[in-house]
GUPARO-756349 format. One record per residue (C-alpha): x, y, z. Coordinates in steps of 0.2 Angstrom, whole numbers, padded with zeros to 4 digits, always signed. Layout:
REM residues N
XYZ
...
END
This chain:
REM residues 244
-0039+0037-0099
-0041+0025-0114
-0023+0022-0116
-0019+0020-0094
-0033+0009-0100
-0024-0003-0112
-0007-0003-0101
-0002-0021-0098
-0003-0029-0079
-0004-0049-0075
-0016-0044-0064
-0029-0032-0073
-0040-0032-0059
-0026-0024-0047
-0025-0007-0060
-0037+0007-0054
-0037+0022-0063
-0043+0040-0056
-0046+0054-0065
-0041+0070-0051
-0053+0080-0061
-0052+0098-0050
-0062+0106-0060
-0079+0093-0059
-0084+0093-0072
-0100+0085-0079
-0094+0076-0096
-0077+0072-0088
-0086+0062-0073
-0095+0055-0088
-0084+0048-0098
-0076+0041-0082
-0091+0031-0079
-0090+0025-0098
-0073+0020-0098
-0077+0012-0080
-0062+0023-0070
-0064+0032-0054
-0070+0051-0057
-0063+0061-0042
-0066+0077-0037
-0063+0088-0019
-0072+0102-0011
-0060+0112-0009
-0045+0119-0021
-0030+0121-0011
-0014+0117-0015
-0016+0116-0033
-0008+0100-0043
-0001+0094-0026
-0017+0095-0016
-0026+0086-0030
-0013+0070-0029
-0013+0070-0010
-0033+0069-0011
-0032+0054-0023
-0022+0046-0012
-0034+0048+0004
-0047+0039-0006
-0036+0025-0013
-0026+0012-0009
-0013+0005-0021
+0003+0001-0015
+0011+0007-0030
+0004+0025-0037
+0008+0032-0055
+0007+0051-0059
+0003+0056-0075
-0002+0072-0085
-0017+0073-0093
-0011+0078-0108
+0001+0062-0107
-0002+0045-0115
+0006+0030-0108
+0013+0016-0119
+0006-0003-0114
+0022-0008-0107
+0025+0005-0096
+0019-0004-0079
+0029-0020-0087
+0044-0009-0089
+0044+0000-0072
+0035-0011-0056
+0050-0021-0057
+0061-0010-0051
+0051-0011-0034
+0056-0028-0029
+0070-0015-0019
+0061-0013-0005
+0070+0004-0003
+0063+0010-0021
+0054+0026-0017
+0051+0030-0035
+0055+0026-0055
+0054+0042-0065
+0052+0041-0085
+0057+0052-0098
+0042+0065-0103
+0044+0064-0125
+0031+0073-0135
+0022+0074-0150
+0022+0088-0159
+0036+0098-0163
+0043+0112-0150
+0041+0131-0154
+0062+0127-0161
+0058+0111-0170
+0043+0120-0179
+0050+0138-0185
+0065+0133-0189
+0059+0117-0201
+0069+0107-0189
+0059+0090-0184
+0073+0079-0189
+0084+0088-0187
+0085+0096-0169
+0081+0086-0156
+0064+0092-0144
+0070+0106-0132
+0067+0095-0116
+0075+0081-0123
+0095+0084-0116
+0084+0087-0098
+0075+0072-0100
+0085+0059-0107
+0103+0063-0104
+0104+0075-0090
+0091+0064-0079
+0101+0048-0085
+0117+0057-0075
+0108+0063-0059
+0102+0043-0058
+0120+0038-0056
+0120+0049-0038
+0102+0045-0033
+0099+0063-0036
+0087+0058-0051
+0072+0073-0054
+0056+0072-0050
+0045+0078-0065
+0029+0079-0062
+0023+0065-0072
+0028+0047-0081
+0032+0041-0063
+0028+0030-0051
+0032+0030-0032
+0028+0018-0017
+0014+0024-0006
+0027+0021+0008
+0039+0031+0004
+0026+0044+0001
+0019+0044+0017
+0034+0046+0024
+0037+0063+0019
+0018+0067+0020
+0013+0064+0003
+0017+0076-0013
+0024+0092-0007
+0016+0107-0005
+0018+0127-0004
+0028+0127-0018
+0025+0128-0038
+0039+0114-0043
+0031+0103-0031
+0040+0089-0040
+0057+0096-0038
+0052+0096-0018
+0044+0081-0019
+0059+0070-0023
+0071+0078-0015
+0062+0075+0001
+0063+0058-0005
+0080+0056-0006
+0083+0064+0008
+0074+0051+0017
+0085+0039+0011
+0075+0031+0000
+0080+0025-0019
+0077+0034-0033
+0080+0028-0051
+0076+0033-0070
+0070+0021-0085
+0078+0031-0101
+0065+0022-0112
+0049+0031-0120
+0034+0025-0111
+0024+0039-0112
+0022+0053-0122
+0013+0071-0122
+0009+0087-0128
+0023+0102-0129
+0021+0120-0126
+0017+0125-0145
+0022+0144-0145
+0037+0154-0138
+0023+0162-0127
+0017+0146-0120
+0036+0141-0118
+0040+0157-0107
+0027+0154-0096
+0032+0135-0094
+0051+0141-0089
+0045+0158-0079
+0036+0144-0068
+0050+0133-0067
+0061+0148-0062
+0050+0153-0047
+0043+0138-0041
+0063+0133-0038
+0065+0149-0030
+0050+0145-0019
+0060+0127-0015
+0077+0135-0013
+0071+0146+0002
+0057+0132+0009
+0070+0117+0008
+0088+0125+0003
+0097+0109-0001
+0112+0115+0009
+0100+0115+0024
+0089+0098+0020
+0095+0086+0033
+0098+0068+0024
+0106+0073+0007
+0123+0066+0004
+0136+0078-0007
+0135+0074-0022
+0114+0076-0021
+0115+0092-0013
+0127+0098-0026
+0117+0093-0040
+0102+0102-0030
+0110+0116-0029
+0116+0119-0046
+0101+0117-0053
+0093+0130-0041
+0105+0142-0045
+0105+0140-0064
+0086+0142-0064
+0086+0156-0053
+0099+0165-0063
+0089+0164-0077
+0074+0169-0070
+0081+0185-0064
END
């Protein structure tokens, strides 16, 4: 909260911050009202992450809506770096790498921080760079920020499905609208910290792509051009593979 906080605008005034707190907690709403951000919460839990975004955006109004993590801490530039990119009236969202701070499960037992790169970080910042030469860039659950329009088109943040990013971007694209990828660090987090925690993260990457692959097959999504499907489909099929 501090650091969305101290992020840099021309117009401070225009910058809300809500805290989706799905839990409601008492000290989280406190703190929100010490720090002077919006504390939301909902009556009911369904949906998960994706339910908890498309509440937040019943009760605001921004024009422009950035998703972050909880656990992720956004750099002061990273409005400065990204709004820009929506003077495109067809920009339907800016995706920024996720970089962490700690080392990886990899990094730490092999003595490897400067050594090996984070295990994310050919995903992140070289894979995603790629897919942005197609439009096909990947939606990552955090470090981005999409017009409420293009949004609203597709009926907010997708739901039924655990990889409700994955979804939600490809639903975007295949609305014809612009999607693009900022290869800078503007926000970092926190990375799964034991192989355990790391087999859980990629077990729910897995299914959650299944759950999309049979929802929205993107063979069968109307509005995706080739070289989108293709990449789509690929990435489907590797994760799938592995999961199995």
């Amino acid at each position: 909260m501090v650091a969305a906080l101290l992020m840099h605008y021309p117009s401070p005034e225009l910058v809300n911050i809500y805290v989706c707190d799905d839990g409601s907690r008492d000290n989280v709403k406190k703190l929100c009202e010490e720090l002077g951000v919006h504390h939301v919460v909902r009556e009911t839990h369904e949906h998960a992450k994706a339910g908890n975004l498309n509440h937040a955006l019943k009760v605001s109004s921004g024009e422009l809506v950035v998703t972050m993590d909880a656990d992720m801490v956004p750099r002061t530039d990273f409005l400065e770096k990204t709004v820009g990119y929506f003077h495109n009236k067809n920009m339907g969202f800016i995706q920024t790498p996720q970089t962490f701070f700690n080392d990886d499960p990899y990094q730490f037992n092999l003595f490897a921080t400067n050594t090996i790169g984070n295990d994310q970080d050919f995903f992140m910042r070289s894979i995603e760079q790629q897919k942005d030469a197609f439009n096909a860039t990947m939606y990552v659950g955090s470090n981005a920020i999409f017009r409420r329009k293009a949004l609203d088109s597709v009926g907010g943040f997708a739901t039924g499905v655990i990889t409700e990013d994955m979804a939600t971007g490809m639903l975007l694209q295949a609305k014809k609208w612009d999607t693009g990828f900022v290869n800078e660090n503007l926000a970092s987090g926190l990375a799964p910290e034991t192989f355990g925690d790391l087999i859980k993260q990629r077990d729910r990457w897995a299914r959650g792509n299944i759950q999309v692959a049979k929802k929205w097959h993107p063979w069968r999504v109307k509005g995706l051009d080739l070289m989108q499907r293709v990449i789509l489909y690929r990435r489907n099929t590797l994760l799938v593979f592995w999961h199995i």
